[in-house]
C-alpha positions, 0 to 999 in steps of 0.5 A, spaced: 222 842 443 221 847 437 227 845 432 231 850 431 232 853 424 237 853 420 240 856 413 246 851 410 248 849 417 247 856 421 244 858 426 241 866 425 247 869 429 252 865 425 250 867 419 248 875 421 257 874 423 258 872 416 262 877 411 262 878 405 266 873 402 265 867 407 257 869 405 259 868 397 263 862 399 254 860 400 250 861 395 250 859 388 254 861 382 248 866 379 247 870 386 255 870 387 256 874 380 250 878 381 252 880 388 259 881 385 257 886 380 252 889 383 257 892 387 259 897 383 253 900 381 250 906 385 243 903 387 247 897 390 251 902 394 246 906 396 241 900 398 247 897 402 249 903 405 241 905 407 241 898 410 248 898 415 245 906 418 240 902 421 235 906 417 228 906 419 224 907 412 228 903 406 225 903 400 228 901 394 225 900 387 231 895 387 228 887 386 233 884 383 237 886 389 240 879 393 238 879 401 244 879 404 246 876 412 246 884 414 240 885 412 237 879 417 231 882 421 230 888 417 224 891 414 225 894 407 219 896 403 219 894 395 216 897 389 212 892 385 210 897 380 204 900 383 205 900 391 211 898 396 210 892 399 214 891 407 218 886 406 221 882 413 227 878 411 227 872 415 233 866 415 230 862 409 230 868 405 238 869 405 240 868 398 234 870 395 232 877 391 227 882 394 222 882 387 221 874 390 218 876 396 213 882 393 209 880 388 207 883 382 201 880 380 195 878 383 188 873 382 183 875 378 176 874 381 170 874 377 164 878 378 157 876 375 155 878 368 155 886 367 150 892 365 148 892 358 149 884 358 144 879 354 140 874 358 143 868 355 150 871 359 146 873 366 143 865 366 150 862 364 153 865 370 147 864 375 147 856 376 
């Protein structure tokens, strides 16, 4: 039998009925402060109110946004300064920033040595 998945003790459906409050009660003091003065802000706002409607297409530039219980199942499309990245918000990501979840940097890979090179260059990375 599969365990069932939990966050601080909270099946999904008990923490998709969490408020507001009872949510900050939850998560760490860092997160608490920012969610409580990120409500004043209009992109706060506006990202929030997006997510409540149901809104199919979400897309914000916001990364430093905390996933909150009403967002649980919803897809949101997160900038990382180049392109926007889905994010699905799961469970475990409750407490945790969107900019997290969409990364800003990829690896690096190498290819073999380039026009114009020396030979001592091109047999360098020949072994």
């Amino acid at each position: 039998m599969a365990k069932e998945l939990k966050w601080k003790g909270l099946t999904e459906e008990q923490a998709k009925a969490l408020d507001l409050p009872a949510f900050l009660a939850l998560v760490p003091s860092r997160e608490r402060r920012s969610i409580t003065r990120a409500m004043k802000t209009e992109d706060w706002q506006a990202l929030n109110s997006a997510i409540e409607s149901g809104k199919s297409n979400v897309k914000t530039h916001v990364r430093e946004f905390v996933i909150l219980p009403s967002m649980l199942g919803k897809t949101i499309a997160v900038y990382t300064g180049k392109e926007f990245v889905r994010v699905i918000c799961t469970l475990e990501m409750l407490g945790h920033r969107l900019g997290e979840f969409a990364l800003t940097r990829r690896g690096v890979s190498h290819s073999g040595a380039g026009v114009g090179s020396t030979r001592s260059s091109k047999a360098a990375t020949a072994r």
